[in-house]
C-alpha positions in Angstrom: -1.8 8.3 -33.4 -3.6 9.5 -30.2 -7.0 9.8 -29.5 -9.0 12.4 -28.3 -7.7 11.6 -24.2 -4.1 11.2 -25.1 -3.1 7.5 -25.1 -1.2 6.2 -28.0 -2.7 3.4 -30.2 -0.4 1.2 -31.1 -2.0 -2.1 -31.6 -4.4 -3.7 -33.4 -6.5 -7.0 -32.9 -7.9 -8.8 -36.5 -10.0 -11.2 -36.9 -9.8 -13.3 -39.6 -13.2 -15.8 -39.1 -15.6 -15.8 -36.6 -15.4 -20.1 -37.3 -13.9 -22.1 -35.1 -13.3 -26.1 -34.3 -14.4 -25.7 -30.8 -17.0 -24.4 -29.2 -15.6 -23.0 -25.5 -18.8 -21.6 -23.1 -17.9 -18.7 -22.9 -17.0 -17.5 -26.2 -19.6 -18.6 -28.9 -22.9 -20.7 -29.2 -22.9 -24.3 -28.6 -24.2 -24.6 -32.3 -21.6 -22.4 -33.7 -22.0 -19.7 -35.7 -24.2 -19.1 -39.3 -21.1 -19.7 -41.6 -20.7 -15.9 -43.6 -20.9 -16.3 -47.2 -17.2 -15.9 -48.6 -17.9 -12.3 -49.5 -18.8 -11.5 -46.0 -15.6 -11.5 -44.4 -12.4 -9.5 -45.6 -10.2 -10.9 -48.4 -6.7 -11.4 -47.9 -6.4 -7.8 -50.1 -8.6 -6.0 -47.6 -6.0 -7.7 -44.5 -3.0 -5.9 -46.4 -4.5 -2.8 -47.3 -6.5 -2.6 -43.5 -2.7 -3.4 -42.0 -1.0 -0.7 -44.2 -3.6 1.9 -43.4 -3.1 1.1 -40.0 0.5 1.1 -40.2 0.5 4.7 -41.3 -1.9 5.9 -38.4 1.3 4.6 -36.0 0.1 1.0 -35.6 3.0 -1.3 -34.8 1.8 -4.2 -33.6 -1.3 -6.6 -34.9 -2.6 -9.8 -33.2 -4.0 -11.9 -35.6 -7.3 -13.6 -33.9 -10.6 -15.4 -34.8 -12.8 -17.7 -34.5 -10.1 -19.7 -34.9 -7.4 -18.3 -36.9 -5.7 -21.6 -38.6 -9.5 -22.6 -39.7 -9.3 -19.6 -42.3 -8.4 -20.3 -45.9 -5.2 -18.4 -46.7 -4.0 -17.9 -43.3 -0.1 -18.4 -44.2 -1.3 -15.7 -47.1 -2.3 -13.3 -44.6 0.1 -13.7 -42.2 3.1 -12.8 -44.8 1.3 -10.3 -46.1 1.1 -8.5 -42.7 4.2 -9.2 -41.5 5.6 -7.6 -44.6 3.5 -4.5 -44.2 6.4 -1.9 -43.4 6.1 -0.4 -40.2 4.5 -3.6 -38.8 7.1 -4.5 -35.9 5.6 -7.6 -34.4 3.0 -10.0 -36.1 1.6 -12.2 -33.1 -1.4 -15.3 -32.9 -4.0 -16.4 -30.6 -4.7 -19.5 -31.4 -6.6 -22.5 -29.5 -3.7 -24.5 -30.3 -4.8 -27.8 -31.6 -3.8 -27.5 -35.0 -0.5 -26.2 -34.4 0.9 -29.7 -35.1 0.3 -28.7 -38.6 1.3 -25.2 -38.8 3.2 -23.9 -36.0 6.7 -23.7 -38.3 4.9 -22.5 -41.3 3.7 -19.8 -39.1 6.8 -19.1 -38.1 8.7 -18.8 -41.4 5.5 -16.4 -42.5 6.7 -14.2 -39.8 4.6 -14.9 -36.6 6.5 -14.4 -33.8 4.6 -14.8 -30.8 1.9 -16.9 -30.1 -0.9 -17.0 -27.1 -2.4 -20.2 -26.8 -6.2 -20.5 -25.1 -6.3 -23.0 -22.4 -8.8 -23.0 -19.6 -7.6 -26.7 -17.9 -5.3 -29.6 -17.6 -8.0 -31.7 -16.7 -9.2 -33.9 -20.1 -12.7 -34.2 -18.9 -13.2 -30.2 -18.0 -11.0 -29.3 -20.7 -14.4 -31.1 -23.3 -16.7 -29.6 -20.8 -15.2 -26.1 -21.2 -14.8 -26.3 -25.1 -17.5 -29.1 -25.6 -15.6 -30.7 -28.2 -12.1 -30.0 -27.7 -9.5 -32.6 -26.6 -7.1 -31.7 -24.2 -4.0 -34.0 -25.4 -4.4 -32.2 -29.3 -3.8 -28.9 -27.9 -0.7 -30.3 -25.5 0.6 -31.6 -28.7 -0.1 -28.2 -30.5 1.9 -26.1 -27.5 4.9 -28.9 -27.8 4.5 -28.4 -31.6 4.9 -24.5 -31.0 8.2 -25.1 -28.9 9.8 -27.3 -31.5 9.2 -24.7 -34.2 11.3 -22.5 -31.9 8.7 -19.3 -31.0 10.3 -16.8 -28.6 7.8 -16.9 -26.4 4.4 -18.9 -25.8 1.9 -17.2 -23.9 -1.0 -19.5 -22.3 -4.2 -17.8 -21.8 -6.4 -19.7 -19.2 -10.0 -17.9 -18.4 -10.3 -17.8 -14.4 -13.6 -19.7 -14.1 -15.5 -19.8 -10.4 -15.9 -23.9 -9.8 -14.6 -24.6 -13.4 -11.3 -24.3 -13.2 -10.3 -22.6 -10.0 -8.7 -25.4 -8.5 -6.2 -25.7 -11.3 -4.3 -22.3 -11.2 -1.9 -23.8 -9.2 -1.1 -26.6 -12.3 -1.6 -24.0 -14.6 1.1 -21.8 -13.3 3.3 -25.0 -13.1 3.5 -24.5 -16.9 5.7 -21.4 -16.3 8.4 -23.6 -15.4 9.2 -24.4 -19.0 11.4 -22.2 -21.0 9.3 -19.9 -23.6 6.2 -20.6 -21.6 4.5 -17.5 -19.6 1.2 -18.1 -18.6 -1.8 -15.5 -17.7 -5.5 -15.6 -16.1 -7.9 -13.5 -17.5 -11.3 -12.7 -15.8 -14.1 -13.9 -17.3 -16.2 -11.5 -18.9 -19.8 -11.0 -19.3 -20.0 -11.0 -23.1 -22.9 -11.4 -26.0 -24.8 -14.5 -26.0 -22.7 -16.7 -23.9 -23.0 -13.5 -21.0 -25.5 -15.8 -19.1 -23.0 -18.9 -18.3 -20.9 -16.4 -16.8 -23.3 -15.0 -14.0 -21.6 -16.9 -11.2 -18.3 -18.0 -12.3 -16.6 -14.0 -12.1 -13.6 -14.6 -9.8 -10.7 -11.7 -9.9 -7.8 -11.6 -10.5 -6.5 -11.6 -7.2 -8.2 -15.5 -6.7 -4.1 -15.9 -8.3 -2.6 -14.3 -6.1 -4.4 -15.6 -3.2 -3.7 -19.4 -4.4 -0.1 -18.8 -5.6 1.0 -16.5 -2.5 4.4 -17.2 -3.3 4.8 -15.1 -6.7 7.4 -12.7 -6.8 6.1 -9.6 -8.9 8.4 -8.8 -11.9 6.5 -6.1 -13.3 4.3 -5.3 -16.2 3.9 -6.9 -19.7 0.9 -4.5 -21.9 -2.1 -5.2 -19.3 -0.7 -7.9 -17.4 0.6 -8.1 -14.3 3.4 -10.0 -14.1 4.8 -12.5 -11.7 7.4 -15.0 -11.2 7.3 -18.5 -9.2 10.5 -18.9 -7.1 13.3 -20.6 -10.0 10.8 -21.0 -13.1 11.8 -20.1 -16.4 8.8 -18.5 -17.6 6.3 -15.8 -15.7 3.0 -16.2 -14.8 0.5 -13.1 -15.4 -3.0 -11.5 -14.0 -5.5 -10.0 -16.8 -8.4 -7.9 -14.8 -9.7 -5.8 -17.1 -12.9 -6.0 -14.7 -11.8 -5.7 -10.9 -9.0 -3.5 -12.3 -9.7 -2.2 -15.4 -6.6 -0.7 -17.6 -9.0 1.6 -19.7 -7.0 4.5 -18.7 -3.7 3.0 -20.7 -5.3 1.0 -23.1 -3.6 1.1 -26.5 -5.6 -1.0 -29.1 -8.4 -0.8 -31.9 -10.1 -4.2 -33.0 -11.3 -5.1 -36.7 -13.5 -7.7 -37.2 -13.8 -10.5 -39.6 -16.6 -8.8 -41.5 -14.7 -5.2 -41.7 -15.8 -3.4 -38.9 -13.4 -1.4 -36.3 -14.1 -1.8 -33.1 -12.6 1.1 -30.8 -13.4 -0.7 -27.5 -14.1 -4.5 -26.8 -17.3 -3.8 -24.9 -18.8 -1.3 -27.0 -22.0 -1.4 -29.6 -19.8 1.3 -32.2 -18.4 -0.7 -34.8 -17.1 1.5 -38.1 -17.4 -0.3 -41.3 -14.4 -0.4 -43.3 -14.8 -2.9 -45.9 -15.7 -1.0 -49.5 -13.4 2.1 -48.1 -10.0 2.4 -49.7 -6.9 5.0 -49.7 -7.5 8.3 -48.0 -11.4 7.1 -47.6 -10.2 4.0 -45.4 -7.2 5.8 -43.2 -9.5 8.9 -42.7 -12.8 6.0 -41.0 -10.0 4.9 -39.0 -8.4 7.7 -38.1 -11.9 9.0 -37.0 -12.4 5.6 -35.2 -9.5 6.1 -33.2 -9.7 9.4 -32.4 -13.6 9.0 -30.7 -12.3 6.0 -28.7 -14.5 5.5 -25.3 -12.8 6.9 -22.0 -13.4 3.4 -20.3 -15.9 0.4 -20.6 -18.8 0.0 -17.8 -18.0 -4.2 -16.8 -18.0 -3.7 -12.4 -18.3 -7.9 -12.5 -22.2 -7.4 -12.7 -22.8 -5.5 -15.8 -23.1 -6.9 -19.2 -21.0 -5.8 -22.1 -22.4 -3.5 -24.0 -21.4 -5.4 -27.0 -23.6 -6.9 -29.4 -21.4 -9.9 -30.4 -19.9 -13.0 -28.9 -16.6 -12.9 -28.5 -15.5 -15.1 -31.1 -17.1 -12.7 -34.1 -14.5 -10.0 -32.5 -11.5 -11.6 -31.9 -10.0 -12.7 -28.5 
């Protein structure tokens, strides 16, 4: 389906839980988050009948996202029951990675296929400052755990991070020499509560570029663009949805853990879904998709217009 400027949506974001077993700065409260009462987030029904409606509006492809999505009960439940929603081409994670040890070939044989791991540093000390409770060597272990369940590819998401982690994109890149393993840096962006750490840190996209000068370009991968070092296996990738924002091509709705479609990241509209069903619930997203926003306002001083951290929408 296309909405009301033309561009095709094709891909949908769901979040499972807004819980998670780390707490990373720029993504949700220190504290966490007031645990929703069981009713207040979809059931594994609502995730099929949410993917099949979406499947019929042309949807193709869903990310399943968090909070954390191996922290929600039924997870291997929901996964199969997406990835055997017909017309559902490709059932991806994101993931923080540290309990892949556990799960990374169950996911697999429930049909995952891709998964994007989050990691901000290779340092063990900034890597606890960053997600104030994570350790870095679980969520090595959970990306060696990925390869030996035999993913196509791995994708590592590190959040470019002004005097956090700037020094490391060279290391991180490094990580592209490994088969399976393509890595990207995002910008950081100004977002619900955790908005204020961020005044400060913003570097773009091109801070890779600058420190990698000798990445070949390859092309482009959805919003990413895409580089190569000189004789590594894997790619390494530049997110700027701020410094150069992709608005103009973006292809993607969000739903969030509590039923509410998002049409853009850094908008206030959310649609609730949860109670619609049959023609009621395609016709609230077909609506949704249709009044999609032109283009968000983030210029690397603005705020999101968004009234929730990002880990109650899905990263």
């Amino acid at each position: 389906m296309k909405d009301r400027f033309g561009r095709e949506i094709t891909y949908l974001r769901l979040s499972v839980t807004d819980l998670c077993n780390l707490r990373c700065v720029y993504c949700m409260p220190e504290d966490g988050v007031a645990k929703l009462r069981h009713q207040g987030i979809i059931s594994v029904d609502e995730v099929g009948e949410i993917a099949g409606a979406a499947a019929g509006l042309g949807i193709s492809k869903i990310r399943i996202t968090g909070g954390e999505p191996l922290v929600r009960r039924g997870i291997m439940e929901i996964c199969r029951r997406v990835a055997s929603v017909p017309g559902i081409n490709e059932v991806n994670m994101t993931t923080n990675g540290t309990l892949l040890p556990m799960y990374a070939k169950e996911l697999r044989e429930c049909g995952i296929k891709r998964l994007n791991i989050s990691l901000d540093s290779l340092d063990p000390e900034m890597y606890r400052a960053v997600t104030r409770v994570g350790e870095l060597a679980d969520a090595l272990k959970g990306i060696d755990a990925a390869r030996e369940a035999g993913f196509e590819q791995i994708k590592i998401n590190a959040v470019l991070m002004g005097g956090v982690n700037e020094d490391e994109i060279r290391s991180l890149a490094m990580l592209s020499w490994e088969p399976s393993m393509h890595v990207r840096f995002i910008e950081l962006m100004p977002i619900g509560g955790s908005a204020d750490f961020t005044q400060g840190l913003y570097l773009t996209g091109e801070s890779v570029l600058a420190a990698l000068p000798e990445l070949e370009p390859v092309g482009l991968d959805g919003v990413a663009r895409v580089y190569s070092l000189p004789g590594a296996a894997g790619t390494v990738g530049v997110i700027s949805p701020i410094s150069q924002h992709f608005c103009e091509s973006c292809n993607k709705i969000r739903i969030t853990s509590d039923g509410k479609l998002k049409p853009c990241l850094h908008s206030q509209e959310e649609i609730l879904l949860r109670g619609l069903h049959g023609d009621d619930l395609a016709k609230a997203m077909q609506r949704a998709i249709f009044d999609k926003p032109w283009r968000h306002a983030l210029d690397g001083e603005t705020l999101s217009g968004s009234a929730r951290d990002m880990n109650q929408i899905g990263g």
